[in-house]
Structures are given as C-alpha cells and as structure tokens.
N, C-alpha and C positions, 0 to 999 in steps of 0.2 A: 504494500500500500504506500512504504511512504518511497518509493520508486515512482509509483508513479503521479503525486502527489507535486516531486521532483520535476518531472518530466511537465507538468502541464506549466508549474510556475517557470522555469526555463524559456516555455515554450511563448509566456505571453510576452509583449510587445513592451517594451519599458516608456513609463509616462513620458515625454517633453514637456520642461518646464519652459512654458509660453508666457508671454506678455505680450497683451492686448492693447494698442495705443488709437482711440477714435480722434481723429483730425479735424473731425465737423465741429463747426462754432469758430474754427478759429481763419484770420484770414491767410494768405498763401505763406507770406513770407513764415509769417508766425510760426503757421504750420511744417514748415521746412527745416527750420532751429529746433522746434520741438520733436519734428523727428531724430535729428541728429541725436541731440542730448538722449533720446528714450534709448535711442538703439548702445551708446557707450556705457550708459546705465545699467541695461541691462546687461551687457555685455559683464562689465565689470561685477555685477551680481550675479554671476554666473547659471545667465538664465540661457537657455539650449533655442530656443526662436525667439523672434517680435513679427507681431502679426501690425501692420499700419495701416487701421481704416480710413482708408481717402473717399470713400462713396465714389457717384459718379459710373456707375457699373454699365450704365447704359450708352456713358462716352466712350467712343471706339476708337480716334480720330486726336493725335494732339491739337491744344486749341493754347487761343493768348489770351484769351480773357474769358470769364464766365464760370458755370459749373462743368466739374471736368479737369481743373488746373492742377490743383493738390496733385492728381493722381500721376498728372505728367510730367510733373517738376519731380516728383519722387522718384518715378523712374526712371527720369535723365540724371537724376542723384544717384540712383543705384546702379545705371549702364557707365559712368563715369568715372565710378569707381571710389567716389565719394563716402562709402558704407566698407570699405575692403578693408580697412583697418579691423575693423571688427568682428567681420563676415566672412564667411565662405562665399561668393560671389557667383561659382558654377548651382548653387543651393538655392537661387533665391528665384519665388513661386512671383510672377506678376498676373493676380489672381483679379477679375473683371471692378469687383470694387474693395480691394486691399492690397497689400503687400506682404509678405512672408521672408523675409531675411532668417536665415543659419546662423549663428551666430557661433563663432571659435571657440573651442573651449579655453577655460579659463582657470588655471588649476592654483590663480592665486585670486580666485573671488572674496568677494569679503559679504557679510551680511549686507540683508538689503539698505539700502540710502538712496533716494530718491528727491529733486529739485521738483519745488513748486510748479505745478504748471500754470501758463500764462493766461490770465482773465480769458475767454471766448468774445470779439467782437461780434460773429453773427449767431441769428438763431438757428436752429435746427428745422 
C-alpha cells in the first residue's frame, strides 16, 4: 500500500507558485512600471510565474492609443527582452488577455516584500 501511495504522490504534478498582477484601473505608463516592479518582486520572492492581466483579449492588432495598449506595450517589453533578467524568455505564454512570464529560479529568495501599488487612474 504505501508503494503505491508513493507512486500516485510522485506521480502528481507539483503546484506553481503564481502571482496574479490585474493592470486595469491603471493608465499605460503606470501600468508598464508596475509590471516591471511585480515581475523583480516576485522574482526575488521566489515565486515560479507572474500571470499580467492587461485585458483587451478581443485586440488582435497592435494599436497607439485606446483599449488594447497595456497589452502591446507588454509584449514589446517582453519581445525586447526587457523581463530576461528575471525570466526564462523561451517560457513566456502571450495568452489573448494576459501575460505569463517563467520566472528563474531563485535559490536566494527571501520572504515575501512587496511595494505599494500605485493609486488606479481609470475605472474598470
């Protein structure tokens, strides 16, 4: 029994420790610093991905102004190479309305510490 006990815990998939960052409320620049900062953050608190909600799922198309922007400024952040410090770069999911960065491991994380985040200019 405890063979196989063994065998199913083994077998399951080990949790990733995620961090969820929603981008709405805030305006683009804002939103572009505070992704930086979430992703070194968690980096350094030795969290395994950052998921970074930009909405926008229905923009296909980069654009220069409007809704839609967060998500394309992110991802010319993350094609740029802007996030590689922190990241596995070949790992990161550009998912219709988020982003998924890999984050390096970190074998000198420290407990979590996390920066204020910045007031929301717009509404949801």
């Amino acid at each position: 029994m405890d063979t196989v006990a063994t065998a199913i815990i083994a077998a399951m998939p080990k949790r990733v420790r995620r961090l969820t960052v929603d981008l709405h409320g805030h305006d683009v620049v804002t939103a572009l610093e505070l992704a930086i900062v979430r992703v070194a953050e968690a980096h350094r608190n030795g969290y395994e991905e950052i998921e970074l909600v930009h909405g926008g799922a229905d923009v296909e198309e980069p654009v220069e102004e409007g809704r839609g922007r967060i998500k394309w400024e992110l991802r010319r952040l993350a094609r740029s190479g802007r996030f590689h410090q922190w990241t596995e770069p070949d790992r990161t999911w550009e998912k219709a309305g988020s982003l998924i960065l890999h984050l390096r491991p970190n074998p000198q994380s420290r407990p979590q510490g996390w920066s204020r985040e910045p007031p929301q200019r717009h509404r949801r």
